[in-house]
C-alpha positions as CSV (number, residue, x, y, z in Angstrom):
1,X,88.1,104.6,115.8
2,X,88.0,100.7,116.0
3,X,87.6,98.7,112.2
4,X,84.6,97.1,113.6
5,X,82.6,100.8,114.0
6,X,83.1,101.4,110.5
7,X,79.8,101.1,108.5
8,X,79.0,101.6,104.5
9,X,79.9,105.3,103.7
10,X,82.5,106.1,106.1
11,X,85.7,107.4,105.3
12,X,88.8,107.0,106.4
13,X,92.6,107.0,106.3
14,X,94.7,104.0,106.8
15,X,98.4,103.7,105.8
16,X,98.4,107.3,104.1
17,X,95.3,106.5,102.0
18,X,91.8,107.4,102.0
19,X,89.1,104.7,101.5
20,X,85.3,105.0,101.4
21,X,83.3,102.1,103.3
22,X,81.6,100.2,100.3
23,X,80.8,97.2,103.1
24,X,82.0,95.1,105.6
25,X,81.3,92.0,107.0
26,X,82.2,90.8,110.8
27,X,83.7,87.0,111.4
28,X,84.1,85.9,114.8
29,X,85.5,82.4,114.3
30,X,86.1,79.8,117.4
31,X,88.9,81.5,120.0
32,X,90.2,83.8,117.3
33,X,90.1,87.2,117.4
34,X,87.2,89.0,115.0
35,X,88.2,89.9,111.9
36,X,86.8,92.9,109.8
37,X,86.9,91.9,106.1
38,X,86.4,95.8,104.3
39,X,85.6,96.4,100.9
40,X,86.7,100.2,100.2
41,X,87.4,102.9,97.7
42,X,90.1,104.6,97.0
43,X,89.3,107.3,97.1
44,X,92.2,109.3,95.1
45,X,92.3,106.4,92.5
46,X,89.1,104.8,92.3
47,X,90.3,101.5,92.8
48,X,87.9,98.9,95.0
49,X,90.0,96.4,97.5
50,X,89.1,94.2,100.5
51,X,91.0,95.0,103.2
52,X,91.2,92.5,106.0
53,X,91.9,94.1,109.9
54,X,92.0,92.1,113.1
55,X,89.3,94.0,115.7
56,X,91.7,95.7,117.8
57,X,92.8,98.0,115.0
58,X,92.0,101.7,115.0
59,X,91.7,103.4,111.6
60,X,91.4,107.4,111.3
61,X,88.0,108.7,110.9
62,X,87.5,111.3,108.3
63,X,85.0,113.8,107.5
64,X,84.9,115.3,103.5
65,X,83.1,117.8,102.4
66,X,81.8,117.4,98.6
67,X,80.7,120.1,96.5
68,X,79.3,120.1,93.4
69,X,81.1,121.9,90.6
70,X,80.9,122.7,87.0
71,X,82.8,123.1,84.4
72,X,84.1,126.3,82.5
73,X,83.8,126.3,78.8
74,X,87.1,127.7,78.6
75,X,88.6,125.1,80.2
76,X,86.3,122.4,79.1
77,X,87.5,122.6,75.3
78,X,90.7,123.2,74.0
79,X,91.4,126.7,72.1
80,X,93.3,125.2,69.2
81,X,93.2,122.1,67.4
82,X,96.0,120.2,65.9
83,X,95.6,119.8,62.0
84,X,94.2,117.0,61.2
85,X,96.4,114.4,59.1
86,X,95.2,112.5,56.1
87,X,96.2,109.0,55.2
88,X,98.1,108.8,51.7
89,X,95.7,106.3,50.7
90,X,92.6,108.6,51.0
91,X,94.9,111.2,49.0
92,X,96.0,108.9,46.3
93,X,92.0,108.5,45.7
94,X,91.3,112.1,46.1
95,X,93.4,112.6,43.2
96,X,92.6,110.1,40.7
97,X,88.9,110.5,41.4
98,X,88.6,114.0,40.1
């Protein structure tokens, strides 16, 4: 697939990453070639970056399925806690207090 056929909410992979279409805007400037200027997601980080791609470059189109999922409570929480640690000042006026 050609960078310029790439619309908001593609994805695709390009140099072993995956990127979702955010936007993209087309420049065709006096005799140069058109350039694609992408802003994309990361999709396994997160991360938003412009990439810029001359027309005659062909990304990898791909398709993801998302499912929603939820949580288990098992997993969601920790089973034990550690103990919890008291400053010496809030000792030192435990003690006299009393």
């Amino acid at each position: 697939m050609n960078v310029t056929e790439l619309r908001p909410g593609n994805y695709f992979e390009d140099e072993n990453c995956l990127y979702q279409v955010i936007d993209i805007l087309l420049n065709k400037t006096a005799m140069r070639k058109m350039v694609a200027k992408v802003k994309v997601r990361n999709i396994r980080t997160g991360a938003v970056i412009e990439l810029a791609r001359n027309s005659g470059y062909d990304v990898e189109p791909v398709s993801i399925n998302k499912k929603n999922m939820a949580a288990l409570p098992s997993l969601a929480r920790p089973q034990s806690r550690p103990p919890k640690m008291e400053s010496p000042k809030s000792s030192f006026l435990q003690s006299h207090i009393r």
